[in-house]
C-alpha positions as CSV (number, residue, x, y, z in Angstrom):
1,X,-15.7,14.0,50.2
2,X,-14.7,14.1,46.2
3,X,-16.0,10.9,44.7
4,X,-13.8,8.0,43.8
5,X,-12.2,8.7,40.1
6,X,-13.3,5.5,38.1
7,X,-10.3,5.0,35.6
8,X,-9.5,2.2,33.1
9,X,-6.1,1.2,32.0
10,X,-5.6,-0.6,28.7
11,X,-2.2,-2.4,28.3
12,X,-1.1,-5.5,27.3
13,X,2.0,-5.4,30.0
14,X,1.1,-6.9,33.2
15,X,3.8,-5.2,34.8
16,X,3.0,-1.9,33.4
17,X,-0.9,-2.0,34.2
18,X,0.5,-2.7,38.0
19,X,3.3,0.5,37.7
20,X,0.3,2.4,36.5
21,X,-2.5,1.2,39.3
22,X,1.0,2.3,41.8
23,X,0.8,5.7,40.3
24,X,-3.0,6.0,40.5
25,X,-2.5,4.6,44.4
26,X,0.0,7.4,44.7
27,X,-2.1,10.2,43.1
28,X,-5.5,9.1,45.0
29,X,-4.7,7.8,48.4
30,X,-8.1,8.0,49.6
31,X,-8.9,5.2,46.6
32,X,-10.3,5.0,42.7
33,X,-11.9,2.3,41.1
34,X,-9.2,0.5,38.6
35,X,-10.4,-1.3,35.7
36,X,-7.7,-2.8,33.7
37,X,-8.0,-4.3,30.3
38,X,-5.0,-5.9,27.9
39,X,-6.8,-5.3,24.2
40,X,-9.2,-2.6,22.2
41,X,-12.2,-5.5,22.5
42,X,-11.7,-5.4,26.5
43,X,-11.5,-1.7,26.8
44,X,-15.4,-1.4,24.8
45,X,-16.3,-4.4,27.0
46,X,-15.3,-2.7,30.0
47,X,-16.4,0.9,29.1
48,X,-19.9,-0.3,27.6
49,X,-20.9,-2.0,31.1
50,X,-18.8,1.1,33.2
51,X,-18.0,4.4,32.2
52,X,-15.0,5.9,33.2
53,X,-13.6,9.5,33.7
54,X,-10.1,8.6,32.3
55,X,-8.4,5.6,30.2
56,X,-5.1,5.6,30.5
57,X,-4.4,3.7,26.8
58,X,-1.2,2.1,25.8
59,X,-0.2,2.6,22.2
60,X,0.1,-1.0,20.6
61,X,-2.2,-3.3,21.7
62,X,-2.9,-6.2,19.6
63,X,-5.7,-5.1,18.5
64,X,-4.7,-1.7,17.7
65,X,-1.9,0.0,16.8
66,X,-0.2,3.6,17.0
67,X,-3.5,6.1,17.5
68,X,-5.9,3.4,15.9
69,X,-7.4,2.7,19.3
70,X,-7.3,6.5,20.5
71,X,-8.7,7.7,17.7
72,X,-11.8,4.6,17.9
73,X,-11.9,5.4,21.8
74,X,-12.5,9.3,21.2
75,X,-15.2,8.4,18.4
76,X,-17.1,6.0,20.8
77,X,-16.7,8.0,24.0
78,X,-16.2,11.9,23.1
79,X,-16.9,13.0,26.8
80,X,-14.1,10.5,28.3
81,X,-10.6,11.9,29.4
82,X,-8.0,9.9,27.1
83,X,-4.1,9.7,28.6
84,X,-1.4,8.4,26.1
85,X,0.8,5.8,27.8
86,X,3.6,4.8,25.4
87,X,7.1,4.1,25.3
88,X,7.1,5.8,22.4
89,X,9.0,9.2,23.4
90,X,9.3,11.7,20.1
91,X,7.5,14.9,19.7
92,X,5.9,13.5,17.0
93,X,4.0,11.0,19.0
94,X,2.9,13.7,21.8
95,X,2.3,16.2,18.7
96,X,0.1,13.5,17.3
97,X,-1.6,12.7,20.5
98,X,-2.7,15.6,21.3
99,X,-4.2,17.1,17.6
100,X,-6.4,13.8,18.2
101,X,-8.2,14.6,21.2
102,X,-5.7,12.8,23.9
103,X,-5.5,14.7,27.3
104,X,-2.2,14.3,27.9
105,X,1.0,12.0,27.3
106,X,2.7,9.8,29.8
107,X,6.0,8.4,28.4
108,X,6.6,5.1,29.9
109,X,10.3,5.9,31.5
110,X,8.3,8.7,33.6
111,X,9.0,8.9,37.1
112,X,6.5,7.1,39.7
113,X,5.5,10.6,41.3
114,X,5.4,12.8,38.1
115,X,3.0,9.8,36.8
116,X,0.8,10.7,39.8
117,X,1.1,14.5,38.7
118,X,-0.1,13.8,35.4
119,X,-3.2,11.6,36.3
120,X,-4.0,14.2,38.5
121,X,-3.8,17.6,36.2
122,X,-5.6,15.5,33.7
123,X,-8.5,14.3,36.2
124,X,-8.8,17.8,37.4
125,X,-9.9,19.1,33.8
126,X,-6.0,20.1,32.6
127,X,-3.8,18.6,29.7
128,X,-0.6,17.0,30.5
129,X,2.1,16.6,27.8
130,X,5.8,16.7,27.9
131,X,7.4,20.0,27.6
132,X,8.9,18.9,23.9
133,X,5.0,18.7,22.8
134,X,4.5,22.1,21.8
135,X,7.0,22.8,20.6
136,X,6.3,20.6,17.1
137,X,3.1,21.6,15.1
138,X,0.7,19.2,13.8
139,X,1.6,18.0,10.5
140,X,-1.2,18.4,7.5
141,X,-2.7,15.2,7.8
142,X,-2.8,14.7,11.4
143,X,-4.6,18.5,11.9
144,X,-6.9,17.6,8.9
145,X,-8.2,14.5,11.0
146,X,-8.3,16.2,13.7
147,X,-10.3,18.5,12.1
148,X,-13.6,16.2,11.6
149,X,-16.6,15.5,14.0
150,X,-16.6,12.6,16.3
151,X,-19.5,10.8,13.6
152,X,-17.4,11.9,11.2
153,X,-14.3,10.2,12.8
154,X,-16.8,7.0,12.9
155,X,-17.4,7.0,9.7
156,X,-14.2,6.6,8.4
157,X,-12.8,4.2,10.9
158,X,-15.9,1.8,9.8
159,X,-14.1,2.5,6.4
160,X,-11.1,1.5,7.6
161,X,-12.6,-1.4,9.0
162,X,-13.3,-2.5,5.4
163,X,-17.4,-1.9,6.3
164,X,-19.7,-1.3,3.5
165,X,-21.6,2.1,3.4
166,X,-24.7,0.2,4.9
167,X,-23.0,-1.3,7.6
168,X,-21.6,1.8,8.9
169,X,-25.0,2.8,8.9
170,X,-26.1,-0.2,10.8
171,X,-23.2,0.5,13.3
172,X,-24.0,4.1,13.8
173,X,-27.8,3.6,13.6
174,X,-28.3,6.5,10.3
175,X,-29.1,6.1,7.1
176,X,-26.9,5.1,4.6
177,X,-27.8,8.7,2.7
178,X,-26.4,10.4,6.0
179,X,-23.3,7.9,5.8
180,X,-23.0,9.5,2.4
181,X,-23.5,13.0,3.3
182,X,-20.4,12.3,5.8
183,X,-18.5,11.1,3.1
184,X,-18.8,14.0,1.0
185,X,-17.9,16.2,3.8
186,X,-14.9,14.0,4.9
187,X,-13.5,14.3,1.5
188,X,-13.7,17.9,1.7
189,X,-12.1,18.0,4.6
190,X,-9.2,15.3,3.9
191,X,-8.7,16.7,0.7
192,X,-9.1,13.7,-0.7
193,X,-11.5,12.5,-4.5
194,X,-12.2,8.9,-3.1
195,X,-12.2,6.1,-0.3
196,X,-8.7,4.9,-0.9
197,X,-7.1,8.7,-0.8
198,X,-9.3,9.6,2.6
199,X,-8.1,6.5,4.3
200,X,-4.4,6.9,3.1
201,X,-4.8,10.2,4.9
202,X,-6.2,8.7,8.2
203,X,-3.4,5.6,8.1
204,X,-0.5,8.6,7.6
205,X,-2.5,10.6,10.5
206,X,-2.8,7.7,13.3
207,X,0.5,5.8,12.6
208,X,3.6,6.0,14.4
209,X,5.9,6.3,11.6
210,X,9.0,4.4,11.9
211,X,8.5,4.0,15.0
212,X,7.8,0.4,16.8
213,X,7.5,1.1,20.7
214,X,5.0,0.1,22.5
């Protein structure tokens, strides 16, 4: 018998994390193990004492905001399965999404059953977006982010954090001369001559634009 999926959802709508544990009910009959958290801080909490094959992650959270907390999530846990869940419905946002490692993209006016077909193609190893998704390239900065290992992701969301070079290091448990050597080669990458350009770059890469949706 195929073992229970473990699956976390992170949304601050107590209505919403029960639509979504309805759609996992309908997906799995036979049962899966539902964490639920409402913040970024609850979701590490949670994932640090139980791994889970998917987190089904909620856009703004307030803690996080726009792909701040997918792009932390996919730092942290590379091997985990990451589904967008936003009310948020533009190509932009699912273009965006997936050029940052998400798995697939459920927007929040989604029918019950097609809910269940998405959580299923993505816990079955497949990618679920909405049709408009590729039809919209990735945009420069977004594909250049994209572009960087997961410790090099780390490294410049500690920067964003505001953490000193020697406090990433700390964090990450390297030397602050590798910290350094990530640097150099996230410049490269970005494009960008210092700190302030690189992280300009990131914030124009994991926001949301204009757009306020949760």
């Amino acid at each position: 018998m195929r073992k229970a999926p473990q699956i976390l959802i992170v949304d601050d709508h107590p209505l919403f994390r029960d639509a979504l544990e309805q759609a996992l009910m309908t997906a799995f009959p036979d049962g899966a193990h539902c964490a639920k958290a409402s913040n970024m801080a609850g979701a590490f909490s949670s994932l640090a004492e139980s791994p889970a094959d998917l987190v089904l992650l909620d856009l703004n959270l307030p803690d996080a905001s726009g792909f701040e907390g997918l792009q932390v999530l996919r730092t942290r846990w590379p091997d985990t399965r990451l589904l967008v869940v936003s009310a948020t419905e533009t190509p932009e946002a699912y273009r965006k999404a997936r050029s940052l490692g998400a798995s697939g993209y459920i927007p929040k006016s989604l029918g019950l059953e097609e809910m269940a077909a998405a959580l299923v193609t993505v816990l079955d190893g497949g990618d679920w977006f909405p049709e408009s998704a590729s039809t919209v390239n990735a945009d420069n900065d977004t594909a250049r982010v994209a572009s960087l290992t997961p410790a090099q992701r780390r490294v410049l969301s500690g920067l964003s954090d505001g953490l000193l070079n020697k406090q990433i290091a700390h964090e990450m448990n390297i030397s602050t001369a590798t910290v350094k050597a990530h640097m150099t080669a996230i410049f490269r990458k970005l494009g960008a001559n210092n700190r302030t350009q690189a992280l300009l770059i990131f914030q124009s890469a994991t926001s949301l634009g204009n757009h306020s949706a949760a």
